[in-house]
N, C-alpha and C positions, 0 to 999 in steps of 0.2 A: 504494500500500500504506500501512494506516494506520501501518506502524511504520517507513516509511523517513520518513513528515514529523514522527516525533517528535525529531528535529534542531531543525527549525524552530521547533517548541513552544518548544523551549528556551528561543532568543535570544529569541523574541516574549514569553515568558509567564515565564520565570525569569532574570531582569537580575541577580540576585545568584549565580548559580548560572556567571557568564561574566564572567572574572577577566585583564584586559589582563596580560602576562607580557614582558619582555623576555629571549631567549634565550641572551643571552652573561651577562647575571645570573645566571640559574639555570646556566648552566655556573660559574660564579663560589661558588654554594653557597645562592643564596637561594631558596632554594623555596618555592615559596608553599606555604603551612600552617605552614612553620618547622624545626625539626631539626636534627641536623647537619651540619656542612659535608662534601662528597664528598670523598673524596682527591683534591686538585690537578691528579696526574701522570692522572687517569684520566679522560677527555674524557665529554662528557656525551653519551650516545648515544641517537639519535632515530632510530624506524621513520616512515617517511614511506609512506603508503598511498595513491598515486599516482592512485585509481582516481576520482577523485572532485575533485583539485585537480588536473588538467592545467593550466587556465588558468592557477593561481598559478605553476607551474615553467614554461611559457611564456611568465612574465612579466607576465601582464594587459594585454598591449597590445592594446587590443581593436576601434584606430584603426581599422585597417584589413585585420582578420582577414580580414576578407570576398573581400577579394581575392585568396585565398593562401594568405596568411601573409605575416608581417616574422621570417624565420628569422635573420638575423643577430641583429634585435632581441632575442631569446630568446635566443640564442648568447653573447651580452652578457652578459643578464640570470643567465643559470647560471654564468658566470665569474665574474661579482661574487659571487654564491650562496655558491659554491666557497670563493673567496678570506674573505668574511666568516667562514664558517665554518671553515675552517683557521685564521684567524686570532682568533676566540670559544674556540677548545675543544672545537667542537662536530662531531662525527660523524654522519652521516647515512647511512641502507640506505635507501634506493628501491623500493618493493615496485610492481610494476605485475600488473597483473590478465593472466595467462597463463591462464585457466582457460575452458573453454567452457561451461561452467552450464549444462548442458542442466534442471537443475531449476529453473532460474530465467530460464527462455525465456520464460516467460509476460510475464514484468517486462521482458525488452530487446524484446518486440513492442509492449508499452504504447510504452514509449520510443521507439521509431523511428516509430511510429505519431505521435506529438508532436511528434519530431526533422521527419519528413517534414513535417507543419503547419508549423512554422516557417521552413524551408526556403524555402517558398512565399512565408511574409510577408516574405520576406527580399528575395527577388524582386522581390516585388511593391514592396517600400520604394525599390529601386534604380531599381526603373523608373519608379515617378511621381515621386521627389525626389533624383535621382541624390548620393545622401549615404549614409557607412556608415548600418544599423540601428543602433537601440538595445543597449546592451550585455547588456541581458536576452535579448538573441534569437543571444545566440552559441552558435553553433555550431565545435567543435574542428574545424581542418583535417583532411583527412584525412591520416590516418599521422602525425599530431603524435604521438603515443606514441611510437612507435619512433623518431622524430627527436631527442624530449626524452632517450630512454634512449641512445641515440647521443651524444649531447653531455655527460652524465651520465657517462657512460662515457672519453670523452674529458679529462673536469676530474678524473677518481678520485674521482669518489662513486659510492660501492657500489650495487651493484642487482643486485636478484632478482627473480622473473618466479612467480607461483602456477601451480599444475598442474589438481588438481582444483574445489577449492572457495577461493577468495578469500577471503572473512572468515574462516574459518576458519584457515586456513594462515596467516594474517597474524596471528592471537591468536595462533596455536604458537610461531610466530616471535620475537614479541614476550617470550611467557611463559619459549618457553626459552633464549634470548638474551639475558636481561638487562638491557633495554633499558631507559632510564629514564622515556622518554615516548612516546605513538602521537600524531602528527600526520596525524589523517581530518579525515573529514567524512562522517558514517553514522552512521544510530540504531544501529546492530548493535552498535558499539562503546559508546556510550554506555549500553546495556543490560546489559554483559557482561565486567562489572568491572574496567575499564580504570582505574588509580588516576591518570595522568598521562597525561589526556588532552588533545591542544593541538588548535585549530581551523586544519585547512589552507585553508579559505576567510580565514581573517582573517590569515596569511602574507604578513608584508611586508617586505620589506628597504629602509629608507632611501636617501635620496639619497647620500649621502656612502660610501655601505655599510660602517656601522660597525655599526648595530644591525640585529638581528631581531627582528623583536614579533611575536605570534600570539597568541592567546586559551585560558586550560583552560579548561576545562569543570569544575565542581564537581557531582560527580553526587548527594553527599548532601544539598544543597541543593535542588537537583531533587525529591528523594524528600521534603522537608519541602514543598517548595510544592505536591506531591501529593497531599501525607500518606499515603504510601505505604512501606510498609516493603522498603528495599530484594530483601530477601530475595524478596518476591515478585516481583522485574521479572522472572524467568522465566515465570512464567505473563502478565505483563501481555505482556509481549514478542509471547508466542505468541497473546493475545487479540486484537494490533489489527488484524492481516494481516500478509502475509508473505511468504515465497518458499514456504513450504510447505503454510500453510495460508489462502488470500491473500484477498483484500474479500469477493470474490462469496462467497466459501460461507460468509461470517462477517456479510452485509448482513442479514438479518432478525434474528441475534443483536443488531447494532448500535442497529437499529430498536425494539426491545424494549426495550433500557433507557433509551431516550426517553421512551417511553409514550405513548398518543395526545393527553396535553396539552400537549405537549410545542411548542414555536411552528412547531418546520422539520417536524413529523407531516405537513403535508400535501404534505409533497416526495416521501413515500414512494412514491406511485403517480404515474408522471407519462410518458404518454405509452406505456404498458404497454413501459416502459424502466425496467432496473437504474439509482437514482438510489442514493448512496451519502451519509452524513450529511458535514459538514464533517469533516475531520481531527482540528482541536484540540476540536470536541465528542464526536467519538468517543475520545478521550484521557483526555478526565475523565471519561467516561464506563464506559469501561472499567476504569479506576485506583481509582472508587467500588466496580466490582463485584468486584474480586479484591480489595480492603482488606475487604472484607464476605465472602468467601468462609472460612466455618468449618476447612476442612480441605481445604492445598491439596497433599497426596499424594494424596487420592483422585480419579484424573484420572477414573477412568469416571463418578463421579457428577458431577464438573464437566461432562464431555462431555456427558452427558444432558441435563443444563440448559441448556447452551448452544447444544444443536442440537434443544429440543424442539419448534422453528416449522419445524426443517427437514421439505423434502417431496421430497427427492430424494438419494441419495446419502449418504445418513447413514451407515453406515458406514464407509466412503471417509473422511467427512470426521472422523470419532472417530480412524482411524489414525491421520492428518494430523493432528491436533491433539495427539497423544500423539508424534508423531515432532518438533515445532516446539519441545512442553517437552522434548524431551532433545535437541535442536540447542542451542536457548539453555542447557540447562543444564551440555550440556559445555565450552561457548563462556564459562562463566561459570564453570570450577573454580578455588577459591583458586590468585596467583598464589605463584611461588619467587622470593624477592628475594635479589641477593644480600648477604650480611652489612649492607654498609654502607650500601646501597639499605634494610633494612629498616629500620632504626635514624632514617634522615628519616621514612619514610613517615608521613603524617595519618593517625590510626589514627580520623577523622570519616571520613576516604574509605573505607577498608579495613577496617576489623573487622567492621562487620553482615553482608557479602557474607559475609565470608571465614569466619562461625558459619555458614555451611550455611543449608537452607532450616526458619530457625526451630529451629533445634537439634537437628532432626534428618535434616541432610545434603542433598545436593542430590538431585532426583528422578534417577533415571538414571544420576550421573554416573558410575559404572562401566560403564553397559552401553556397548557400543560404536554408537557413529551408523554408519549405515548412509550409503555416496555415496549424494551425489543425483542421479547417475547413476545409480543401480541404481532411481529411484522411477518411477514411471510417467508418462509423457508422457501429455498430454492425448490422446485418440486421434484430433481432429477437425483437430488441430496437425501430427502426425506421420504420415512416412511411410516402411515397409518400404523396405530397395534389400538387393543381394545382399551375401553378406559381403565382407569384403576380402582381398585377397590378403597369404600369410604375410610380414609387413620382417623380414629380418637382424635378430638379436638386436645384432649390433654397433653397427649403423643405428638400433635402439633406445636404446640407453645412449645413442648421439651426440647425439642427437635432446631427450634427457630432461637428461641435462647442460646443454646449450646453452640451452635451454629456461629450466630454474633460472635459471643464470645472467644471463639476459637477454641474452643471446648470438644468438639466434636469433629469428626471427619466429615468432610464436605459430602464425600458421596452419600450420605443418610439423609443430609438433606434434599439432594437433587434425585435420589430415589422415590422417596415418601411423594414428593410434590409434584416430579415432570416424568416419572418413569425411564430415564436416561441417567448414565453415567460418561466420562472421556477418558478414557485409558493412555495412559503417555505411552514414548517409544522405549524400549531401552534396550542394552547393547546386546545382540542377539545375530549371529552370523545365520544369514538367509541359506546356504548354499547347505550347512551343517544339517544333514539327517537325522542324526543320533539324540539332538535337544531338542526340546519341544517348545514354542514358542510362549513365552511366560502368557503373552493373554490366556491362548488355550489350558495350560497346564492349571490354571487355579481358576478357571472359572466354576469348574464343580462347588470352591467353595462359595462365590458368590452368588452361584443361584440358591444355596442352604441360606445363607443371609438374607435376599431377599424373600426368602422364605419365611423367616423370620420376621422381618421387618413389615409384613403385612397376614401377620399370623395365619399363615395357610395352613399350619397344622389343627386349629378350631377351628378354619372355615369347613374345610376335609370332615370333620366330626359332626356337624350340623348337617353338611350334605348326606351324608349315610346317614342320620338320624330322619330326617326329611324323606330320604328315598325309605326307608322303613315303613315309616307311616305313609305313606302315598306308595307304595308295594311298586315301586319302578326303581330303576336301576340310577346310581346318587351322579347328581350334575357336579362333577370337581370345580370348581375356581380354577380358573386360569388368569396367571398375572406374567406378560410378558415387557421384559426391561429391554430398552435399546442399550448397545455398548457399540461405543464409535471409539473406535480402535485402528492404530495400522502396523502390521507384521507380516511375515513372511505370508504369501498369496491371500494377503489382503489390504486390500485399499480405505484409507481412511474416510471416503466420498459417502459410502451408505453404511450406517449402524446395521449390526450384528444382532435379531432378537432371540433371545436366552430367557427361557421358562424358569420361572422360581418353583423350588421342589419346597417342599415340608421334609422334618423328618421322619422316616419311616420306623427306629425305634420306640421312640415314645414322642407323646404329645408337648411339644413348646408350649409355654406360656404365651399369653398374647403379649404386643408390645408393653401398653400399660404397666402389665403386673409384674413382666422382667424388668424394666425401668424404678417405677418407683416402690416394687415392694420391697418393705423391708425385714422380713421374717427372715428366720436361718432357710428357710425349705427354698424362698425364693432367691439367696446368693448361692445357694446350689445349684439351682437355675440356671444361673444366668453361666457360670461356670462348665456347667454340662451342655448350655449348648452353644456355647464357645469352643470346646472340645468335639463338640459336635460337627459344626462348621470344619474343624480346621482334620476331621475323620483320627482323632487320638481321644476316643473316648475310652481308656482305658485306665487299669487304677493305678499304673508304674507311674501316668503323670501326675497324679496327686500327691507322690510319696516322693517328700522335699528331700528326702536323705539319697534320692536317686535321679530327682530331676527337680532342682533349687526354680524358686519362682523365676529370677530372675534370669533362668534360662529358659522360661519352659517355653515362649514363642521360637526362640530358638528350635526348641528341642521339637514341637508340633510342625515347625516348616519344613525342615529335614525327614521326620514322618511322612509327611503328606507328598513329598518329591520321590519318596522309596515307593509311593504308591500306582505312580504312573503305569500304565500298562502298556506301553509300548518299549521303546527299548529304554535300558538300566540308566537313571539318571542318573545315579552315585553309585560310584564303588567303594569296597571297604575302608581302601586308603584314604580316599577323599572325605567318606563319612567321618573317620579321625581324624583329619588334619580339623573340619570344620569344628569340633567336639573340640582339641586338644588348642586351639587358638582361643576358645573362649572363656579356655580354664587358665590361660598366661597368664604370669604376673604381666610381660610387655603390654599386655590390652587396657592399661593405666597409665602406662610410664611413657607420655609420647616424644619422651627428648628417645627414648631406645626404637622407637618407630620412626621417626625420623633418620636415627641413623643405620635406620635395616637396610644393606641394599638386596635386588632383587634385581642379579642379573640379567635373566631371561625371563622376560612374561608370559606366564603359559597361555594361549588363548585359550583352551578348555575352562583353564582357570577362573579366566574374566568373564567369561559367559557361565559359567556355575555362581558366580560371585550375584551378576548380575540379577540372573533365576532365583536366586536365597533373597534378595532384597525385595524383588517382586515379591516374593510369597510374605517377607514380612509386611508387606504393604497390606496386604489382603488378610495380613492374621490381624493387624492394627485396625482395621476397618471392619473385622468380626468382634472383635474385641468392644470397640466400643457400639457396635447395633445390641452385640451379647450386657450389654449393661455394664461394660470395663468389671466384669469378674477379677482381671490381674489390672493393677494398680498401674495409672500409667508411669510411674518412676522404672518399675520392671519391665516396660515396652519398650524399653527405648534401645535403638541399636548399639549406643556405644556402651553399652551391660554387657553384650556379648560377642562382638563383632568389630574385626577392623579390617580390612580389604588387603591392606598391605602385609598385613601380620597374616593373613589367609594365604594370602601364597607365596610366601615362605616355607608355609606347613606344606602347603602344595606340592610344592618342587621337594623339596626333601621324602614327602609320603610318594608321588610318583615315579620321578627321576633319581634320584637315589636308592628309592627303595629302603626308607630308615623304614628301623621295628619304630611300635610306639611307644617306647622306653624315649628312644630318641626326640620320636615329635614333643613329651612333655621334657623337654630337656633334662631329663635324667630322673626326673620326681614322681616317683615310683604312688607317691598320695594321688597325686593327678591322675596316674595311668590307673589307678584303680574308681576313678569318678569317671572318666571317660566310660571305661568298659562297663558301667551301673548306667550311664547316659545312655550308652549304645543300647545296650538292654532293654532299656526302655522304650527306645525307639522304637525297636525292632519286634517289642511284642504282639503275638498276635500276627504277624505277619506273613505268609510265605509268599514264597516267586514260581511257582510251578507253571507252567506255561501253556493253558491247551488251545484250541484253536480260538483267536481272540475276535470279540466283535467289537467293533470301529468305538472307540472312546468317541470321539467328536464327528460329525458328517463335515463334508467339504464345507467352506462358505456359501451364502445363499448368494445367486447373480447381482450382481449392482442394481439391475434394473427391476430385482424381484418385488411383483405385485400385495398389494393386502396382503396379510395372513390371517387363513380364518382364527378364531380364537379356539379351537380344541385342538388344531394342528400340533404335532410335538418335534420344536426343533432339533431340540438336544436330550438325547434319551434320558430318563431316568436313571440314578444308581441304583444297582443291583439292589433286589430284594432284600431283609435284612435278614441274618443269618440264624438260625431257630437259639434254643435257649441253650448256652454251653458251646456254640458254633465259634470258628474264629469269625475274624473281621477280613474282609478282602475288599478288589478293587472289580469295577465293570472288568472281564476274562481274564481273570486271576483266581478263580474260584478252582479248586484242585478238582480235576478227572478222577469221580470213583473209579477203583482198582477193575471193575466190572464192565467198566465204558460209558459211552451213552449216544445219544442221536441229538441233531438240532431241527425241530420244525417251524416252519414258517409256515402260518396260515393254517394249520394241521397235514402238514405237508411234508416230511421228511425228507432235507436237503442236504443233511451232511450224518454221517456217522463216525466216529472213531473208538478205537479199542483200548479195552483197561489195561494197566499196569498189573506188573504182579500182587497179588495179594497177599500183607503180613501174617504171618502162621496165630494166631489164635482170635481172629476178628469173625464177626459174623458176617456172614453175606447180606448185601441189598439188593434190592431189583433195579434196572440199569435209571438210568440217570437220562430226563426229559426236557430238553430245553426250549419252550414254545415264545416264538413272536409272532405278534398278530394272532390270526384267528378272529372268529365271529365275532366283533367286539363290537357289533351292531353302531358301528361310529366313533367309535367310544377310541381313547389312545392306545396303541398299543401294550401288550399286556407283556412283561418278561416273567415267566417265573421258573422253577426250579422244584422239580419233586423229590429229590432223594439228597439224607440228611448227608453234609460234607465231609469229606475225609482227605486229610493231608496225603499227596500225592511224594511216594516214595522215590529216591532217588532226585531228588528237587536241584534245581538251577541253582540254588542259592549259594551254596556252597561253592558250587561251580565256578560262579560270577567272583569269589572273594570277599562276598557280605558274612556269612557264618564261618565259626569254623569250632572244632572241639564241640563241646555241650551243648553249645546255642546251635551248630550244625545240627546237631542230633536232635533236638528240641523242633528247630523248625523243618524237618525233613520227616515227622512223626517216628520218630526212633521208639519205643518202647520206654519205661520206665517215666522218664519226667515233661514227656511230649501230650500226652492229654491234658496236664493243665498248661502248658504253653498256649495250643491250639485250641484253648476254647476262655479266652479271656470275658474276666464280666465287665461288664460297663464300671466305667470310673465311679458313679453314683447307682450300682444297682441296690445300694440301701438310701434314698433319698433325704431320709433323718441323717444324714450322717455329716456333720459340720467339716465345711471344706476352708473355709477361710476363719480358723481359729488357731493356726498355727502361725509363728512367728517371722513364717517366711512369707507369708502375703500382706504383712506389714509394712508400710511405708519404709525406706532407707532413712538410716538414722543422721539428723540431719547436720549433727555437729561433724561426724567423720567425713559425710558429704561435701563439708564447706570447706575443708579442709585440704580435699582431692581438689574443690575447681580452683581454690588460691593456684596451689600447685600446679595445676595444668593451664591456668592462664601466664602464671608466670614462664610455664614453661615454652608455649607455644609462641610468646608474644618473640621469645629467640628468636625465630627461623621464621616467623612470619612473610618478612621482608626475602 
């Protein structure tokens, strides 16, 4: 969009217009233009619009992003943050983008479409020159938002979370709050009369962390190197492109004020491809033609002129162009200072805007803007699904509260409200068979969540109760979510619709009563279907002496990836390295992470690194729909995870070939927590292999029509497993030793034969696996008639996941393999208190404050 590079224009083309600033000064009284001094007692307060400088509040450490993350490194970096600024004066609100912009989808598919590009090059750099990429090719981990707002929250800097529209609500914010400066990085704000505007890209805190320095922005000086009278940035605003009125329907207007002698005239036509003029020529370009524009109230006659080469669409795009001048013009109404804030103010910065447009007021700005939710999605973009089902108004407030606050993950809100979510890219090599692309591999959990989140396991029970008494067969709910996603053979352009399951061993709570009850029975609750979500309902995870709270997302993500049924995501080594790095004392100490080197980067590495951070994403986002059962001080990555120190263990557990004496560097205590972790993990589990049915179907076509509402995108997980059954995954279920058949329809279309049979077991009758059949309309039906038995001789061993006991255990060996293979549910006594043990207590907060001195002091070394 030509008006998000006019940022860039700036620093390139207005060097006077970009005024180095140190932050504890201006908290001190010196503001740059002059004025007077603020009153002392009243700190200088900064909106910080997060949406755009992650990397800066991550610190910039951009060594070894790739791997991960260095989340202590960052943990560091916001404590020194913190501490600087409690100790300047200076107050800081955190705003992070909560908003799902459906009117500005067009802009985050450009994006991901890019994000995905680079992703690749990222790859591709690791694999021919095993070294981080270039720091222009970073890419944010994923969930580093919520990580940073986690630690944010932690040190008591303030944070709030947008609802609908993001630059918007962060002008309101700003305007009626008080606030003395905006620290972005966006043309939006620089268009839209921000008088103290600071650059969150040029945010840096010293070594010593004494000072802050960032950069304003002088936007009067902008307008003299224009020669542009401020007055008019509203209509230039709306000239260059947009969210609302964006390139493509503004490229032959562009074209035009070039004129065909123009040197770049012959790019226009190239490859009967939309070729678009450079940025900063379109900038002076446009800036010429609104400073020459006689009368800039009359938007129709401007519209006519500007869309007189259009040939499609022209009135669409007059709307749209009259809806972009009253977005910027209300984003642009005179601010309210208060008293002693007006008295400094540069009245160079502030008076032209603040005279209205040209003396006679702004276009619009009473009328009211309309969401850009309410505007019209492209129609080639979007796709119908059924409405949603009605949430508890209660469940809403909770929801929209938390929300604000920064309390909550975004996706619960844009679930509950719009039926959609946006999945970011992350590093994931296209070409790579073996990994499964993180959307696909944890969606299973988030259709349990939005299962959850609109309690289809009560709706499910009403319906059969309803089909009872009306003697007809039970009408299920169906609630289907959009996920606009891009990964390998899939395009970001049409969301992906994903059926929300319930779950099939026991009845969820509705939202309400996982939410706010406060009985023992319901923080059992909320914890079992947490566990549920993330399929580690078992009791090894309850039992702190085997799996510490503050591992146990960890220790369910690594579960839930051993679960894949396609080919082995982890092998044993890698299971230990991940286990044996989170038990380091280095995962504290970041001056000894800092000077880890790591000569060669494994790619497998960075892409398993990648895939564990995805799933903690999606255990964080179960977590808090599950009622935050684990405490979020115990969610947070750098409890058990550092990317660098990950492949270290990497390379040593694969290319090496160290025992795991060695991974825990010789601490024989460790190696015995690992192997109770692994354990744990691994309960319950086997790898037997029989003929597999399709975990996910292909994507559906871009251009795919409705979906009726009983249709089933994405199959149901397998049946649950009778009572004393283990746990498995869709075709991971063991082949009785007897055999069995698959029918479709009542069709038998495939058969295979049994295994031998252990010498003292009874026999069963063979084994029935029906899809479909007469289900008079109704969804396909999987089920399973013969009770399960571990298939002898199993893979697993094979693979180098078991070996000794735990081999013999999951391979059904005799002696201590029937209780391996038939775990009960972690709460199959519901009375049974789960969060009264010492380890689902908060971190104690004096040792805590102790580690961030420490790791701010330590970080702030090597910052630079």
């Amino acid at each position: 969009m030509g008006v998000q590079g006019f940022q860039e224009y700036i620093e390139k083309h207005c060097p006077n217009a970009v005024v180095p600033v140190e932050l504890q000064k201006l908290a001190r009284g010196s503001l740059v233009g002059g004025g007077r001094q603020r009153p002392p007692q009243i700190p200088l307060r900064l909106l910080v619009d997060a949406e755009n400088c992650l990397h800066r509040l991550y610190g910039g450490f951009y060594t070894d992003w790739v791997s991960g993350g260095q989340w202590n490194h960052m943990l560091g970096y916001l404590a020194a943050l913190a501490k600087a600024c409690f100790n300047g004066n200076i107050e800081l609100l955190v705003c992070f983008n909560g908003a799902l912009e459906k009117g500005r989808l067009h802009e985050w598919v450009k994006r991901q479409v890019n994000e995905r590009q680079t992703a690749q090059q990222i790859v591709s750099h690791v694999q021919n020159k095993g070294t981080p990429p270039p720091k222009v090719w970073f890419l944010p981990p994923v969930c580093m938002a919520h990580c940073i707002r986690l630690a944010l929250l932690r040190f008591h800097i303030g944070v709030v979370q947008t609802i609908e529209d993001h630059h918007q609500e962060v002008i309101a914010l700003f305007r009626e709050n008080g606030f003395h400066g905006l620290v972005a990085y966006d043309s939006d704000y620089a268009l839209c009369n921000i008088p103290y505007y600071f650059s969150a890209h040029a945010l840096k805190l010293s070594r010593n962390g004494k000072s802050l320095t960032t950069s304003q922005y002088l936007m009067h000086e902008v307008a003299k190197q224009l020669n542009l009278n401020p007055n008019r940035f509203v209509i230039f605003a709306s000239l260059l492109g947009n969210h609302i009125l964006p390139d493509e329907d503004l490229a032959a207007f562009h074209w035009s004020l070039l004129g065909p002698e123009h040197p770049l005239a012959s790019l226009k036509v190239r490859a009967h491809q939309l070729v678009l003029p450079p940025c900063d020529v379109v900038i002076r370009a446009v800036a010429d033609y609104v400073r020459n524009l006689q009368d800039i109230h009359d938007l129709e006659a401007i519209a006519k002129d500007i869309f007189k080469h259009s040939q499609s669409r022209t009135d669409d795009k007059v709307v749209r162009f009259k809806k972009a001048v009253e977005y910027y013009a209300t984003a642009s109404k005179p601010l309210h200072f208060p008293p002693y804030l007006g008295k400094i103010s540069d009245p160079s910065v502030t008076s032209p805007v603040n005279q209205g447009l040209e003396g006679r007021g702004h276009v619009g700005v009473n009328a009211h803007i309309p969401s850009l939710l309410s505007m019209p999605t492209r129609n080639h973009m979007d796709i119908t699904t059924p409405p949603l089902p009605v949430v508890a108004p209660e469940v809403l407030r909770v929801t929209e509260h938390r929300h604000k606050k920064g309390l909550m993950y975004p996706y619960i809100y844009h679930v509950l409200t719009k039926g959609e979510i946006k999945l970011s890219v992350t590093i994931e090599d296209e070409a790579n068979k073996d990994l499964p692309s993180a959307v696909q591999l944890y969606r299973p959990i988030r259709q349990y969540v939005y299962g959850v989140l609109f309690s289809l396991a009560e709706a499910k029970k009403k319906a059969e109760r309803l089909a009872m008494r009306r003697n007809h067969l039970p009408d299920y709910p169906t609630v289907i979510i959009k996920e606009w996603a891009a990964y390998k053979g899939k395009s970001p352009h049409t969301p992906e619709l994903v059926e929300a399951l319930p779950f099939r061993e026991w009845t969820c709570p509705n939202l309400k009563k996982l939410w706010l009850g406060k009985a023992v029975e319901d923080k059992n609750r909320r914890m079992r279907a947490f566990l549920a979500c993330m399929r580690s309902d078992t009791p090894a995870m309850l039992n702190p002496a085997n799996v510490p709270t503050p591992l146990m997302v960890l220790c369910c993500v690594l579960r839930f990836m051993l679960q894949w049924p396609g080919v082995r995501i982890l092998r044993r080594n890698e299971l230990d390295a991940f286990l044996a790095q989170a038990l380091s004392p280095k995962l504290y100490e970041p001056d000894q992470l800092q000077d880890l080197k790591i000569d060669n980067l494994d790619p497998r590495g960075v892409q398993l690194a990648a895939l564990f951070m995805s799933g903690v994403d999606m255990a964080l986002f179960a977590n808090d729909v599950c009622g935050q059962p684990i405490p979020w001080e115990h969610c947070c990555p750098w409890m058990y995870f550092d990317g660098k120190l990950l492949q270290s263990k990497l390379i040593r557990a694969s290319r090496d070939k160290a025992p795991l004496i060695d991974l825990c560097d010789g601490q024989t205590e460790l190696v015995a927590k690992v192997e109770k972790m692994r354990q744990s993990i691994l309960e319950g589990l086997n790898f037997s292999r029989p003929p597999q049915l399709l975990a996910f179907p292909p994507p559906p076509p871009h251009a795919m029509p409705f979906y009726p509402p009983n249709s089933t995108f994405y199959p149901p997980p397998p049946l649950p497993p009778l009572q004393g059954r283990g746990r498995g995954m869709p075709g991971l279920q063991a082949i009785p030793s007897q055999g069995g058949k698959l029918e479709i329809a009542g069709t038998v279309v495939g058969q295979w034969a049994g295994s031998c049979r252990g010498r003292g077991r009874a026999s069963f009758p063979i084994e029935v696996v029906s899809v479909g059949g007469p289900t008079r309309g109704k969804k396909p039906k999987l089920e399973t008639k013969t009770p399960h038995l571990p298939l002898e001789g199993s893979t697993a061993a094979e693979n180098g996941l078991v070996e000794g006991k735990e081999a013999d255990q999951l391979n059904g060996n005799e002696g201590e393999s029937r209780a391996t293979n038939q775990p009960e549910s972690a709460f199959s006594n519901e009375s049974k208190m789960c969060n009264t043990n010492p380890h689902l207590n908060a971190l104690n907060e004096d040792g805590e404050g102790r580690r961030d001195e420490a790791l701010g002091a330590a970080v702030l070394k090597t910052e630079e």
